[in-house]
N, C-alpha and C positions, 0 to 999 in steps of 0.2 A: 504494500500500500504506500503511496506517496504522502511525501509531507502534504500536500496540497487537499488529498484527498480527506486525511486527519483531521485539518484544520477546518475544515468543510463540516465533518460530522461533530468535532467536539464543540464548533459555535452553534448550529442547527441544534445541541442536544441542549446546551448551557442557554440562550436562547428560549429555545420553550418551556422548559424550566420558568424563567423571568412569566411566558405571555401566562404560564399556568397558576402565575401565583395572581397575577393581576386580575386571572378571570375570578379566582377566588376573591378577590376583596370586591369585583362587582356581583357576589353571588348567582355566578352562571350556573348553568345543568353541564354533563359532563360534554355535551356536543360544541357547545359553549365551549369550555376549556381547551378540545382537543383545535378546535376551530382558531383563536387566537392561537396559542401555542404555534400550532403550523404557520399562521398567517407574520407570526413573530421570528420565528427561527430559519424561513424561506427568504422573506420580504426580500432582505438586502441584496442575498447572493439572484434574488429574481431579475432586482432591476439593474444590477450590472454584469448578468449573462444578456438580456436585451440591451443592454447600452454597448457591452463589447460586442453582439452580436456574436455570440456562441454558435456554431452549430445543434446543440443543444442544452436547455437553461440547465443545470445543474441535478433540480430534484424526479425531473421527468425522466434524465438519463438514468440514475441510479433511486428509485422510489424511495429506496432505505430511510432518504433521508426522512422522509413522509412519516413512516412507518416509527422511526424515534423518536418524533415530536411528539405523536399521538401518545404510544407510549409511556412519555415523561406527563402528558397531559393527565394520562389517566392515575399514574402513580400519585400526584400534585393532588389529583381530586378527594383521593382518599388519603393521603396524609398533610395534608395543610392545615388543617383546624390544631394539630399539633405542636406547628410553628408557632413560638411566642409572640414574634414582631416580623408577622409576612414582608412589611416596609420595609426593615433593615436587609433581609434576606432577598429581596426583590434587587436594591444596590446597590449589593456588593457582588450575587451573580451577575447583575447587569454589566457591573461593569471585567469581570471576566469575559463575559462573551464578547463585549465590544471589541476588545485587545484580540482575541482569536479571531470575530469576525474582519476587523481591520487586515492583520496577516493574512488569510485568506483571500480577500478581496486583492490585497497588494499582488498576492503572488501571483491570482491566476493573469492578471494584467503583465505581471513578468513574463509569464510564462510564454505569454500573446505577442510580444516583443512591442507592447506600447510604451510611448514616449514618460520619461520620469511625470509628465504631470498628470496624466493618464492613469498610472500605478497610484501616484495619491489621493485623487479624485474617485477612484476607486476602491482602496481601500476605507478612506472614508465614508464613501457610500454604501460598502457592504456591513461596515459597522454601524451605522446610525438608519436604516431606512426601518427594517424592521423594528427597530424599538420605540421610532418615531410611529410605525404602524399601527403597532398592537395600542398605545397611548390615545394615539385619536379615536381607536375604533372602542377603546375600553370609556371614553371621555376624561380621560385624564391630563394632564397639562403634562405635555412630551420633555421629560429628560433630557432631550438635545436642548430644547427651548425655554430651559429655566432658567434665572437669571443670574447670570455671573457663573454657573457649572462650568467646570472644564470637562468637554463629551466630546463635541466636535471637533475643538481643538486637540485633545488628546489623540483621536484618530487619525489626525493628520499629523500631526508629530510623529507619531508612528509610523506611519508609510513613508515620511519624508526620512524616518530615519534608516529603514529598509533601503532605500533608493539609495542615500546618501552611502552604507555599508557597502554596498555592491559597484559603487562607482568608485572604493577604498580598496576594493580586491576582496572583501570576504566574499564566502559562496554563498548560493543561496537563501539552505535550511538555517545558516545561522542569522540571515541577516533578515528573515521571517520571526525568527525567534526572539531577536532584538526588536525588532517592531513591533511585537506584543508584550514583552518587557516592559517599553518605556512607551509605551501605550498606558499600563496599566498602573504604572508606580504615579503617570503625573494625577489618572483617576482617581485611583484609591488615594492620593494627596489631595484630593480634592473632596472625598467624601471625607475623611479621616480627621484634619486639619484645615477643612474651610480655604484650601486656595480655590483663587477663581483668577476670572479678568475683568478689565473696568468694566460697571457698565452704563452708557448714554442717560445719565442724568439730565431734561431743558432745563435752562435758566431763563429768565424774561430778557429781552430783546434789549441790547444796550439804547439809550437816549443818543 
């Protein structure tokens, strides 16, 4: 199995994991669950196999991926009531998968032989679509979209640091695997310790 493909199934699984804690806090039925969970752990790598124009999107080639989400979906439904604080458990997976989905995203764009900005535009779109998904569709105010989070920016740090790795001479897997490293430490710095970035305060219009 390729790193590629790895990376594919352990965000797809970490992922729905997150859509199936979210169905839990909006009290879905288990169709519910399984339905976000896939529409969460798919979303991303969905819309950057149509954006790179894939031969084919990722989870129609290999179902599996389908078949894990539901899975995770189903496991979340009957043990979640367990979880003390769904919220905290919701982001801190969250942000694991982003770091996994970002790498994966980067690489399959390596793979593709697209231009460095391509790879991060990519990797960031594979990390943040579906969690921006499953949030709208749950009515939640999207994690990418909160104020001052470092999510999207983390993503892209990440692939730019992939990109950057391999234009240094490392090979690929490690430079995959540093992209979800520092992906993840500026995240969890951000859940952990409250870093963020500014954010656009108006003032009144000078005289």
């Amino acid at each position: 199995m390729t790193i590629l493909a790895l990376l594919d199934y352990a965000s797809v699984l970490v992922f729905a994991l997150t859509g199936a804690l979210v169905a839990s806090r909006a009290q879905l039925d288990v169709v519910g669950f399984a339905f976000v969970a896939c529409l969460t752990a798919v979303g991303g790598g969905t819309v950057r196999d149509l954006l790179l124009n894939r031969d084919m999107v990722f989870w129609v080639a290999d179902p599996t991926h389908i078949i894990i989400a539901v899975l995770a979906a189903v496991a979340v439904f009957f043990t979640a009531h367990r979880v003390e604080s769904r919220m905290r458990w919701l982001v801190w997976l969250d942000s694991f998968a982003l770091s996994i989905a970002a790498a994966a995203g980067s690489g399959v764009a390596l793979a593709l032989d697209q231009p460095s900005i391509i790879v991060v535009l990519m990797g960031m779109t594979t990390g943040c679509m579906g969690g921006l998904m499953r949030d709208v569709v749950c009515n939640d105010v999207p994690l990418v979209l909160k104020q001052g989070e470092l999510y999207v920016s983390c993503a892209m740090v990440g692939a730019i640091t992939a990109v950057a790795a391999i234009q240094f001479g490392l090979p690929v897997q490690p430079a995959l695997l540093t992209c979800a490293a520092s992906c993840w430490v500026l995240r969890a710095g951000s859940i952990a310790f409250g870093w963020h970035i500014p954010v656009y305060k108006s003032r009144p219009p000078r005289q």
